[in-house]
C-alpha positions in Angstrom: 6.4 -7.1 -24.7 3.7 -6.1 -27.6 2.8 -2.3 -27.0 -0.9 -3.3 -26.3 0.1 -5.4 -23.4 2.2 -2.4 -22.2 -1.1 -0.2 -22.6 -2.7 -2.8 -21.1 -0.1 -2.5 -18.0 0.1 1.1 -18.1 -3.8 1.5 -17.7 -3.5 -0.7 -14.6 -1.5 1.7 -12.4 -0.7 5.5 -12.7 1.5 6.4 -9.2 0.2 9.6 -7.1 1.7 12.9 -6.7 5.0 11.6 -8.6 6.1 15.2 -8.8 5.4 16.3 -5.6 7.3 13.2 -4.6 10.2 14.2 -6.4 10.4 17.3 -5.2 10.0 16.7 -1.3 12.9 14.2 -1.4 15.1 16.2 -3.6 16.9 13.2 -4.9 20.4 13.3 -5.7 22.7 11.1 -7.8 24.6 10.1 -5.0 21.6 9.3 -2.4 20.7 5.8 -1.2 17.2 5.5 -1.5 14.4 3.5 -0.6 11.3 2.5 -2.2 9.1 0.7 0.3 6.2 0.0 -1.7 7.1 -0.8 -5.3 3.6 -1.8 -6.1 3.6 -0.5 -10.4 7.3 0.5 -10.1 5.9 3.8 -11.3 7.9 6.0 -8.7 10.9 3.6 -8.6 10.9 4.5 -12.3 11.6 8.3 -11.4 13.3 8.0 -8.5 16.3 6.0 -10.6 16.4 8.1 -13.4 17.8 10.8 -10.8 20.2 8.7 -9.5 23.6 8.2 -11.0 26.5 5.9 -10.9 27.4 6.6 -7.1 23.6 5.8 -5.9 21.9 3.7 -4.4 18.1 2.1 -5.0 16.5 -0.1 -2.9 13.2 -1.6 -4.1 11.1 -3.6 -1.7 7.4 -5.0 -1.9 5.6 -8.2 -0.4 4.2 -9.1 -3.5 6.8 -10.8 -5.8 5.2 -9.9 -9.0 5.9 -6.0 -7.9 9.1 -7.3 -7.4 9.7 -8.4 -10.8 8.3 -5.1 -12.3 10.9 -3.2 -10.6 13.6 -5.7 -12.3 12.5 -4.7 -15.7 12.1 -1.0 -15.1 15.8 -1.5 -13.9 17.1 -3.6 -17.2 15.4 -1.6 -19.3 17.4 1.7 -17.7 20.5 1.3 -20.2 22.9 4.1 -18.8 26.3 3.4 -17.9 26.9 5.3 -14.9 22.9 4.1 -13.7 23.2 3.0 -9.8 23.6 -0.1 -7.7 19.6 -1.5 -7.7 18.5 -4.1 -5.1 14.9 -5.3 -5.3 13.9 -7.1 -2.4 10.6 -9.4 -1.9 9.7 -9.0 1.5 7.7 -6.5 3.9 8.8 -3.1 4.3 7.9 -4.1 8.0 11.3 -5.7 8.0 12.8 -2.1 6.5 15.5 -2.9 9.4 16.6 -6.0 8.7 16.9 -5.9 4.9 19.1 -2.5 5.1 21.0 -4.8 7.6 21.6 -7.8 5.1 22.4 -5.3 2.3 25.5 -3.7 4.6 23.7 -0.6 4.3 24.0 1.7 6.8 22.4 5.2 6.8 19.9 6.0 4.1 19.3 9.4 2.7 15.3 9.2 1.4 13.0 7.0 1.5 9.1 6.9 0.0 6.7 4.9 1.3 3.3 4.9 -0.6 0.3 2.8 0.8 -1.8 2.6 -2.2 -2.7 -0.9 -3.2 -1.8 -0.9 -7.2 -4.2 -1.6 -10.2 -2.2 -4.6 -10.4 -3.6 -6.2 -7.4 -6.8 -5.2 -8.2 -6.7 -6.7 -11.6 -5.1 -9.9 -10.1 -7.4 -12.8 -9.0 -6.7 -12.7 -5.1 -9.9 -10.9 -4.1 -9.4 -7.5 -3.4 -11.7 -6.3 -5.8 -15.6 -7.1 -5.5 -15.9 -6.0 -8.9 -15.0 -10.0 -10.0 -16.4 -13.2 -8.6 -13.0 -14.3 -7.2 -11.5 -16.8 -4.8 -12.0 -14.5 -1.2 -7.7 -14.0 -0.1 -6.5 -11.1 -0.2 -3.3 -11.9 1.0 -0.2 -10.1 -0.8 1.5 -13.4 -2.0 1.1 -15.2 -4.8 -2.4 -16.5 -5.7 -2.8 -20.0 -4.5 0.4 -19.8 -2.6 -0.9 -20.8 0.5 0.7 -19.1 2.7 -1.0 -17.0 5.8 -4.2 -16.0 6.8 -6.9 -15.2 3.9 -9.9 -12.8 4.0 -12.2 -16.4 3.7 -10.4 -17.6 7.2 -11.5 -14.3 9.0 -15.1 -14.5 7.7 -16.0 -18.4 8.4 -14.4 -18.4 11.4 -14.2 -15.3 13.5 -17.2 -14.6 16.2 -19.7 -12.1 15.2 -18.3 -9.5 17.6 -15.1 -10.3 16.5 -16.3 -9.4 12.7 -17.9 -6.9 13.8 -14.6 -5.2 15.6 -12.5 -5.7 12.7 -15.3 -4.4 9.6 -15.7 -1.0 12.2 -11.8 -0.8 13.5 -10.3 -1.2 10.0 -13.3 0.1 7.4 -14.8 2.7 9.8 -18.2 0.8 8.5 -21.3 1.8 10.4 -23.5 -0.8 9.7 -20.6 -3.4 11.1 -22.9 -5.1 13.5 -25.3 -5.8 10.5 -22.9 -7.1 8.4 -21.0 -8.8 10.8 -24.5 -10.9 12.2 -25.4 -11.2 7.7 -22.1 -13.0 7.6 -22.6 -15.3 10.2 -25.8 -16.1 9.3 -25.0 -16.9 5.6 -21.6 -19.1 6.7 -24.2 -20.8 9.0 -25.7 -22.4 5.5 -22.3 -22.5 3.7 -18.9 -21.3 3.5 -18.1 -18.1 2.2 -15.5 -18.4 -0.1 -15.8 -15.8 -2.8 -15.9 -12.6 -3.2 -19.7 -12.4 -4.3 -20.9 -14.8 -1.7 -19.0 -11.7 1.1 -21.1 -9.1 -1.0 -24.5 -10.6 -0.9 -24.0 -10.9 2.7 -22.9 -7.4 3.3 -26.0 -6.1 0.7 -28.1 -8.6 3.3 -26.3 -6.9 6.1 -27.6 -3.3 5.0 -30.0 -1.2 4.2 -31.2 -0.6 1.0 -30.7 3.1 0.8 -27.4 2.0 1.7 -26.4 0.0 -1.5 -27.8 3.5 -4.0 -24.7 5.5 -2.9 -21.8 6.4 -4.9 -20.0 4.4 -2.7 -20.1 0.5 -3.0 -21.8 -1.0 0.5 -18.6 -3.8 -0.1 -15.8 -0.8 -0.2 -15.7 -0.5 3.6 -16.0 -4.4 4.8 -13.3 -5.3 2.0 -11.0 -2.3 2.7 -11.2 -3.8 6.5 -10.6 -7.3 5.2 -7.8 -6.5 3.4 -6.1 -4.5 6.6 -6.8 -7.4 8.6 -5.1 -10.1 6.7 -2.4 -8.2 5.7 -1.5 -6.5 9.4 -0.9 -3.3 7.7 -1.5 -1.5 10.5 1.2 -3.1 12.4 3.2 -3.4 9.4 2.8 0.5 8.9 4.0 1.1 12.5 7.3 -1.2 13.2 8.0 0.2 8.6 7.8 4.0 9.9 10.1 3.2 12.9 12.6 1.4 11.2 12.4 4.4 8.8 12.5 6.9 10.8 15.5 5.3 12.8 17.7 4.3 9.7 17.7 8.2 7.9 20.7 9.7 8.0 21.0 13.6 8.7 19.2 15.9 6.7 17.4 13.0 5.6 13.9 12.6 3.9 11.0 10.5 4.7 7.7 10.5 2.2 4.5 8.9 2.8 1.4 8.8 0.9 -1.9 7.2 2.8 -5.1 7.1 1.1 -7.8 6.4 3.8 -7.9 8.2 7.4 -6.8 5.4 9.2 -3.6 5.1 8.2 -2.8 8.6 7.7 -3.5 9.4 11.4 -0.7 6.6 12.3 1.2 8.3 9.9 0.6 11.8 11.1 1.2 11.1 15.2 4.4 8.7 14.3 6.1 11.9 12.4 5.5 14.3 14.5 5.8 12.3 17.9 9.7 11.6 15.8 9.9 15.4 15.4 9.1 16.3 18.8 12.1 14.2 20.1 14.5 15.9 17.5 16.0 19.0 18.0 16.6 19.5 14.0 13.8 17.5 12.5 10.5 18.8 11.3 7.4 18.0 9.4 6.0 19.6 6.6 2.8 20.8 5.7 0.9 17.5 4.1 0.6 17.6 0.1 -2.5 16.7 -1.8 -3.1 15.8 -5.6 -4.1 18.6 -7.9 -7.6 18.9 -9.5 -5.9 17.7 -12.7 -4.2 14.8 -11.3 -7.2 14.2 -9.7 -9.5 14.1 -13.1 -6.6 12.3 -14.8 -6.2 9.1 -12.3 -9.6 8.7 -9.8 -6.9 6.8 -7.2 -5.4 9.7 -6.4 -8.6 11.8 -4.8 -8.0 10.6 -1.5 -4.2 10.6 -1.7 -2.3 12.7 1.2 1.7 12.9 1.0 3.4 13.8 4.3 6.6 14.7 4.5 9.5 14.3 7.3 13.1 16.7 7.0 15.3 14.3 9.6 
């Protein structure tokens, strides 16, 4: 790989509070850990270069080309006593069922971090409404086919059903406008693109609304992409399958970025530490003003931590 394509790569996708991370789950080189969300591989990168020759990583992420990034950061880790990797394309929704088919038991720490990488952004699946892209949003593979997209949702769903997901999922107050915009603009042709969805949400709002520092898209697409996706669900059956499969003394980490997420993720912990008599959760971790000034992703960024 040239260096400016890794540049290129690197300038994609910086991972949040990678120390703090680090220092909540206290890896050591005999653990078997779990990366739910490889996304830019950046904390897979860290969290094997503290494991040794008796360790364990497992690497998981829906989206194959995240997959493959963990693969390299592995080959290119050239120690002899590095540990046992397995990097797994699949949900971290099915946490269970791939610890299962791996013959692995108990886990010491795992990280879950719910950030959607630059990688995804930069990819041509329409998560961004920066681009004039083909409206997905789906995880797999562009033009894959498979599952529900964003551009299903938006030609086909009722206006109160629009209207439930945009306020449920993007907490978007002007859902009932944008939801009846969208309706009315599918009414004279599909809405297939990301830039047909944005002139119908600018239609579906006021213009004060479109002058903020916030783009009037962020909330309808950040819904969008919850929807398709199920990461609400997802999030919920991934926490209790993590919860459940840590062994004791074990350590869970999360990082959520928006305040929907984080309050699953803040009842599910401390409903599972209410029904422990050892387990405990500990005060919730937020970037530093330098982190924050270095990499923009990270401003909303909260880590959570369980102690099993």
């Amino acid at each position: 790989m040239s260096d400016e394509k890794i540049i290129e790569e690197k300038s994609l996708h910086e991972s949040v509070l990678v120390n703090e991370v680090l220092e909540a789950l206290d890896i050591q080189p005999s653990d078997t850990v779990v990366d739910a969300t490889l996304g830019g591989a950046g904390h897979f990168k860290t969290m094997l270069e503290k494991l040794g020759g008796g360790g364990v990583l497992i690497g998981i992420d829906a989206d194959p080309a995240a997959v493959e990034r963990g693969r390299e950061v592995y080959a290119s880790d050239r120690r002899s006593d590095r540990p046992v990797a397995h990097l797994v394309n699949d949900n971290f929704r099915n946490l269970s069922r791939i610890l299962e088919r791996l013959d692995i038991g108990r886990v010491d720490k795992i990280l879950f971090d719910l950030g959607w990488s630059g990688y995804q952004i930069a990819s041509p699946r329409g998560f961004s409404f920066q681009n004039d892209e083909p409206l997905l949003m789906n995880y797999s593979e562009a033009g894959s086919g498979e599952g529900e997209t964003a551009a299903d949702i938006v030609n086909s769903y009722s206006e109160e059903e629009l209207a439930d997901v945009i306020f449920t999922y993007g907490e978007e107050r002007f859902s009932r406008g944008i939801a009846r915009a969208i309706v009315e603009a599918r009414g004279k042709e599909r809405i297939l693109t990301t830039s047909a969805l944005v002139a119908a949400i600018l239609a579906g709002t006021p213009s004060w609304y479109h002058n903020r520092k916030i783009n009037p898209a962020t909330k309808t697409f950040q819904a969008l992409r919850i929807a398709v996706n199920d990461e609400i669900g997802a999030l919920r059956e991934g926490l209790t399958s993590a919860i459940g499969a840590l062994s004791p003394n074990g350590r869970l980490a999360v990082i959520s970025f928006h305040s929907i997420e984080d309050r699953i993720v803040k009842n599910m912990l401390r409903d599972a530490a209410r029904e422990s008599e050892t387990a405990e959760v500990k005060k919730i971790v937020v970037p530093t003003r330098s982190e924050i000034i270095r990499n923009r992703r990270a401003r909303s960024a909260k880590l959570r931590i369980f102690y099993a």
